[in-house]
C-alpha positions in Angstrom: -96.8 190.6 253.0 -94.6 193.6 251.6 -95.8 196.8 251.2 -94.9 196.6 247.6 -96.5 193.2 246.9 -99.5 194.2 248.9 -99.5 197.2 246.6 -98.7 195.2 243.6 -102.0 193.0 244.5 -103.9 196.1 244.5 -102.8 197.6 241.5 -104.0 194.1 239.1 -106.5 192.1 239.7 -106.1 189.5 242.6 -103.4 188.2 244.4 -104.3 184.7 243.5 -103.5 186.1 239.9 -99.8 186.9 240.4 -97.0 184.5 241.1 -94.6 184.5 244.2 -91.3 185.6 244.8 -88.6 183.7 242.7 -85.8 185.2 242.8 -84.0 187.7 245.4 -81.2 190.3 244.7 -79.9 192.6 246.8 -81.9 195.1 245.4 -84.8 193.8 243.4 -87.1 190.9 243.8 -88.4 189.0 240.4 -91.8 187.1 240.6 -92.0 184.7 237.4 -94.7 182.9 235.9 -94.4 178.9 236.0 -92.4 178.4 232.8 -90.9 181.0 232.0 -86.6 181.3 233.3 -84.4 183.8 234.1 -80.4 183.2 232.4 -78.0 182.5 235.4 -76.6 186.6 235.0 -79.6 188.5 235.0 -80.6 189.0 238.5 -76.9 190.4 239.3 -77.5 192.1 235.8 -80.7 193.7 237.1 -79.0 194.4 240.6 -76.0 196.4 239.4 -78.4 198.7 237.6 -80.5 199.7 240.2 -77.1 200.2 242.0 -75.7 202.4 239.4 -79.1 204.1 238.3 -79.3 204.9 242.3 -76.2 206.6 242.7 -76.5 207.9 239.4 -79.9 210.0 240.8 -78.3 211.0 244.1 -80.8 207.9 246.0 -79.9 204.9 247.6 -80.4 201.5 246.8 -83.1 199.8 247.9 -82.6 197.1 249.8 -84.6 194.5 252.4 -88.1 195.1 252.1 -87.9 198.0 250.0 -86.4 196.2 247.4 -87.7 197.1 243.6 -90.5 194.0 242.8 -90.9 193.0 239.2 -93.3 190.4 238.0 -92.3 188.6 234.7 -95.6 187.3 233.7 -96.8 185.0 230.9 -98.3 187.4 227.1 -101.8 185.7 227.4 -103.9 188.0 229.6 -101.2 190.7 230.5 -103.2 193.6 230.2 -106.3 192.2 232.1 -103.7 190.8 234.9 -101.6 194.9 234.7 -102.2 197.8 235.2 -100.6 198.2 231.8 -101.6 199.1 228.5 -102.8 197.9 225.7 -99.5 196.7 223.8 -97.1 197.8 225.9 -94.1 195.4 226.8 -94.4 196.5 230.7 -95.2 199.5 233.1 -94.4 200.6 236.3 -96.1 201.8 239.2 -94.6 202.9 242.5 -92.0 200.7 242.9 -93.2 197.6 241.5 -93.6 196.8 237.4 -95.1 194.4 235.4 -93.3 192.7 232.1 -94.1 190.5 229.6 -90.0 190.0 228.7 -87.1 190.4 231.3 -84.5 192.3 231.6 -86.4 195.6 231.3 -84.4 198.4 232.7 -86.5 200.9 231.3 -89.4 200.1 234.1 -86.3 199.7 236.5 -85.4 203.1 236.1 -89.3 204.4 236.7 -89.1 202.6 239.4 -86.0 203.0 241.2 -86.7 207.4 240.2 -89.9 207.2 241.3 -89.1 209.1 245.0 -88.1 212.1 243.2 -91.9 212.6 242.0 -94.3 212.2 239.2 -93.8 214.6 236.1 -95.1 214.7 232.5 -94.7 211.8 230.9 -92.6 213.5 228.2 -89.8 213.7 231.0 -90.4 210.2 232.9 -90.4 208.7 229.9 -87.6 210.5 228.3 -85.8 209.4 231.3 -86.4 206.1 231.7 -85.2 206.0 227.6 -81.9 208.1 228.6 -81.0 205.4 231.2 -82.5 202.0 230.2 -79.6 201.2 228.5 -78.5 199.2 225.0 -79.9 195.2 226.8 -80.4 193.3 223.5 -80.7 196.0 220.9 -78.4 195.7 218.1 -80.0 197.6 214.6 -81.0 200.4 216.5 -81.9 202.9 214.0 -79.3 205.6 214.0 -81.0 208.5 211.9 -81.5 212.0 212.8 -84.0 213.1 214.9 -85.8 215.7 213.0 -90.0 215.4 214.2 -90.4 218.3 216.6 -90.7 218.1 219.9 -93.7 220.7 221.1 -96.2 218.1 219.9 -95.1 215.7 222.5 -94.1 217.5 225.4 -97.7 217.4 226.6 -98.7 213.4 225.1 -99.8 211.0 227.8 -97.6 207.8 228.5 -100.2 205.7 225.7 -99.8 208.8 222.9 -96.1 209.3 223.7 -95.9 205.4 223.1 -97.9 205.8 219.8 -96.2 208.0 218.2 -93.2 207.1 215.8 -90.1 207.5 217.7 -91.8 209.0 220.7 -89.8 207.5 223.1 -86.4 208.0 221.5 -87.0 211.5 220.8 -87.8 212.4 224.2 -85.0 210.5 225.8 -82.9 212.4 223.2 -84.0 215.9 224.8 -84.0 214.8 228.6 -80.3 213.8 227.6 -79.4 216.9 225.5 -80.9 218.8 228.9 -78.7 216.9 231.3 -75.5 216.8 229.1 -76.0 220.5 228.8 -77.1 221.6 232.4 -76.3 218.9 234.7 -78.9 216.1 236.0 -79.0 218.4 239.2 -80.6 221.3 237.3 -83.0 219.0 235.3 -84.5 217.4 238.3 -85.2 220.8 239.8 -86.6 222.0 236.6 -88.4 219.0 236.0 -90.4 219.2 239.8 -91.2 222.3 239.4 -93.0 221.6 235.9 -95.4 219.6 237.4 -98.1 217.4 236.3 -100.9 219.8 234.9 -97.9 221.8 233.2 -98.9 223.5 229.8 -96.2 224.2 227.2 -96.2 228.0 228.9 -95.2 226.5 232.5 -92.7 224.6 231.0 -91.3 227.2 229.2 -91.1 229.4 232.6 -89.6 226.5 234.5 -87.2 226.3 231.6 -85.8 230.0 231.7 -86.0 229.9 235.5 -84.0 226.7 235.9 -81.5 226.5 232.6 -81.5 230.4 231.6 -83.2 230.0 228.5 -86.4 229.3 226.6 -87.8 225.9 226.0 -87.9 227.5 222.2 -84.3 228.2 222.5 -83.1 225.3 223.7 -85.2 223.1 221.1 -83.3 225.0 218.5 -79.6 224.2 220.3 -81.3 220.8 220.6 -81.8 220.4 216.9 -78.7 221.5 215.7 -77.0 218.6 218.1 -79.2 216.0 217.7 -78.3 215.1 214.0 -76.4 212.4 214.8 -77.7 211.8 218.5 -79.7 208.2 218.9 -80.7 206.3 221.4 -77.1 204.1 221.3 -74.9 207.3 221.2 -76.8 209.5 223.9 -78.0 206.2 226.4 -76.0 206.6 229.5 -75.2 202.8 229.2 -74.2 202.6 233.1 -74.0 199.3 233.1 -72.4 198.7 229.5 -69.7 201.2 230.7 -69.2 199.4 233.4 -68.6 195.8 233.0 -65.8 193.4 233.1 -62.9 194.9 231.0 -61.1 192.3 228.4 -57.5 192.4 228.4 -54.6 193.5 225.4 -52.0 191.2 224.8 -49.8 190.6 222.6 -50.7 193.9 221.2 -54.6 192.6 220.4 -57.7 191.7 222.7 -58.6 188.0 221.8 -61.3 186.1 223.4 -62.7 182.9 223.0 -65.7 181.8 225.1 -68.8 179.7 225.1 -72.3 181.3 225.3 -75.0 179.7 227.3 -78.1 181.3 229.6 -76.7 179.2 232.5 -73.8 180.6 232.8 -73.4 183.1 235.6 -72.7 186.3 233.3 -75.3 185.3 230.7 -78.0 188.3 230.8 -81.7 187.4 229.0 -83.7 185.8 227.6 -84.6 189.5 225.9 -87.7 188.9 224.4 -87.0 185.1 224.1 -84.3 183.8 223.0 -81.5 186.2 223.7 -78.4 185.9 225.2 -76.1 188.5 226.0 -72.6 189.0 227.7 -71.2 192.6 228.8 -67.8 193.3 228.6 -65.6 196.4 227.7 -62.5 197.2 225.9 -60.3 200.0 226.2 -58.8 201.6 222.7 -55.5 202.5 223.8 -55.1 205.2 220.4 -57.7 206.6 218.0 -57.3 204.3 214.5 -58.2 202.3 212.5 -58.6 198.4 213.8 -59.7 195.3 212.5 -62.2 193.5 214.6 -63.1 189.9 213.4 -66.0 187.6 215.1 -65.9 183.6 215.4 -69.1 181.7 216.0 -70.8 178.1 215.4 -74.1 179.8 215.0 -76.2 182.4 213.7 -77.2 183.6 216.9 -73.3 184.6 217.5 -73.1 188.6 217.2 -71.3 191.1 218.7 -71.7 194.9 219.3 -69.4 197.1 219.9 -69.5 201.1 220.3 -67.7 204.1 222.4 -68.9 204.7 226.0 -69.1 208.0 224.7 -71.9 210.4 223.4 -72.9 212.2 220.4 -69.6 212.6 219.0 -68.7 208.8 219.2 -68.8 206.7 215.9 -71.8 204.2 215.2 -72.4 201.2 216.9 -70.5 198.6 214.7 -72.2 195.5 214.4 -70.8 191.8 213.4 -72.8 188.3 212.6 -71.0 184.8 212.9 -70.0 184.7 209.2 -69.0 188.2 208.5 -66.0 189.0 207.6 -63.6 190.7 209.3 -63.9 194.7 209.4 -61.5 197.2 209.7 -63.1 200.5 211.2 -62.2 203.9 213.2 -62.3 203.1 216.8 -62.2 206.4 219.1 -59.7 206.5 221.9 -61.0 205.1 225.3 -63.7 202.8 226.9 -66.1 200.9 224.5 -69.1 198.6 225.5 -68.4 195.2 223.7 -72.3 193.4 223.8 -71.4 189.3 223.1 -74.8 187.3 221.9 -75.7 183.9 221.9 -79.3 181.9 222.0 -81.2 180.7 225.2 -82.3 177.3 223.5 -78.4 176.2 222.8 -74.7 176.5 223.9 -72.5 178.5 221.0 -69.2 179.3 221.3 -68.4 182.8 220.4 -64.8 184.3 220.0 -63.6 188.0 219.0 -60.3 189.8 218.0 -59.3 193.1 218.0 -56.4 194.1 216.0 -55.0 197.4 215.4 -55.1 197.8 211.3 -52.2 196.4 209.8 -50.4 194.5 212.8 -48.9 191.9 211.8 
């Protein structure tokens, strides 16, 4: 037995009451509950984050035995067969998590950051949100984050999770932090916070390790964060970095089926969600005219600059809609292709630049 399924054993209820191993990347191992399946592209999905996310953090990848161990496990009885809380979709603890849906790269990045410490939950959390990545999301809201942020700096984990745009607030100030200081400097700051941190030590790790007050810097923080969401400030390391679709013939056109057992196909995402990663490079700033061609309703696309807080919304298209001419910034965008577990669709796209012929 592994040290991290032996722990895994010890952290729910029985061993008897999880399932084995059933599927092996190079650096995670999945454990699924009889009936439920993986699409053909997650495990290499779920592999290439824990690379990135690792080099990202200055670690390395695990790999062998220390792999990262995730157990997808069946809604009924979650919590009494977890560690987890009441309600919550998954949690992590030292190196192995529990899920009731996979992929879930926010319990992939606790798990993969967990060598560098524990901290407040504030900060893991805000972390794991920075990094998790877009997966299936595609009406994120996109509103200003105006709550304030010295009532959760101190929540637990099941408080933070509570509260009405917990989570994406305090991903939005763990990335405001590392977009203005470096990650370097916020990992020291963030050890020497500590665990039993009060809003005072935090404010004296604060000026020690970024050279200004925690009140300071929630004031620079709310006068960037009007327009600063989850999809605009998300590091989106893997969006960023999948396979690039071609111009030619002075557009990017691509037609494709969409099917979970096909060996880029990412889900299921809470069911019955499908999703492909690509990435297209805007060669000018403009306007352009994006259309979407499906046989379903499950056919969508999302499309949005690798960028941050200065990039334009995430545009969104159904199968049906018509086409949409919008301002696409200059450089790499993260194209999201969707499709439906239970059928094969076939899903096609076109980028135009606004009035081409």
């Amino acid at each position: 037995m592994t040290r991290h399924l032996a722990l895994a054993c010890a952290l729910a209820c029985g061993c008897r009451e999880l399932p084995e191993v059933t599927h092996e990347g190079q650096h995670v191992r999945i454990a699924v509950d009889p009936g439920l399946e993986l699409c053909a592209g997650s495990v290499a999905h779920m592999d290439e984050f824990v690379a990135l996310l690792s080099a990202e953090l200055g670690l390395e990848a695990p790999t062998d035995d220390d792999r990262l161990l995730a157990y997808w496990l069946e809604r009924d009885e979650f919590v009494a067969r977890t560690a987890c809380e009441e309600g919550a979709d998954g949690c992590a603890r030292n190196g192995v998590f529990f899920a009731r849906l996979l992929p879930m790269n926010h319990e992939f990045v606790h798990t993969v950051a967990a060598p560098l410490g524990r901290s407040l939950s504030f900060f893991s959390e805000g972390l794991a949100t920075a990094y998790q990545g877009l997966g299936a999301g595609i009406d994120a809201d996109e509103a200003p984050l105006l709550d304030p942020i010295e009532p959760l700096l101190r929540a637990p984990t099941n408080k933070l999770f509570g509260i009405a745009g917990g989570y994406p607030h305090a991903g939005a100030f763990v990335a405001f932090l590392i977009r203005t200081h470096g990650l370097d400097a916020y990992l020291r700051v963030v050890d020497d916070i500590g665990l039993a941190a009060d809003v005072d030590d935090i404010d004296r790790a604060f000026v020690a390790g970024f050279g200004a007050s925690l009140a300071e810097l929630v004031r620079e923080f709310n006068v960037a964060s009007n327009r600063c969401a989850h999809p605009a400030y998300d590091a989106k390391l893997v969006e960023c970095a999948a396979p690039e679709l071609s111009w030619r013939d002075g557009r990017i056109a691509e037609q494709r089926p969409i099917a979970c057992d096909q060996p880029d196909a990412v889900g299921p995402y809470g069911g019955n969600v499908v999703v492909v990663f690509r990435t297209v490079t805007i060669p000018d700033a403009g306007e352009y005219t994006v259309e979407l061609f499906g046989d379903s309703t499950a056919n969508k696309l999302a499309l949005r600059s690798c960028g941050g807080c200065d990039s334009e919304p995430t545009l969104t298209l159904r199968a049906g809609s018509p086409a949409t001419t919008v301002w696409l910034d200059a450089g790499r965008h993260t194209l999201r292709l969707f499709g439906a577990v239970d059928q094969r669709t076939s899903l096609g796209v076109r980028i135009t630049p606004a009035g081409a012929p």
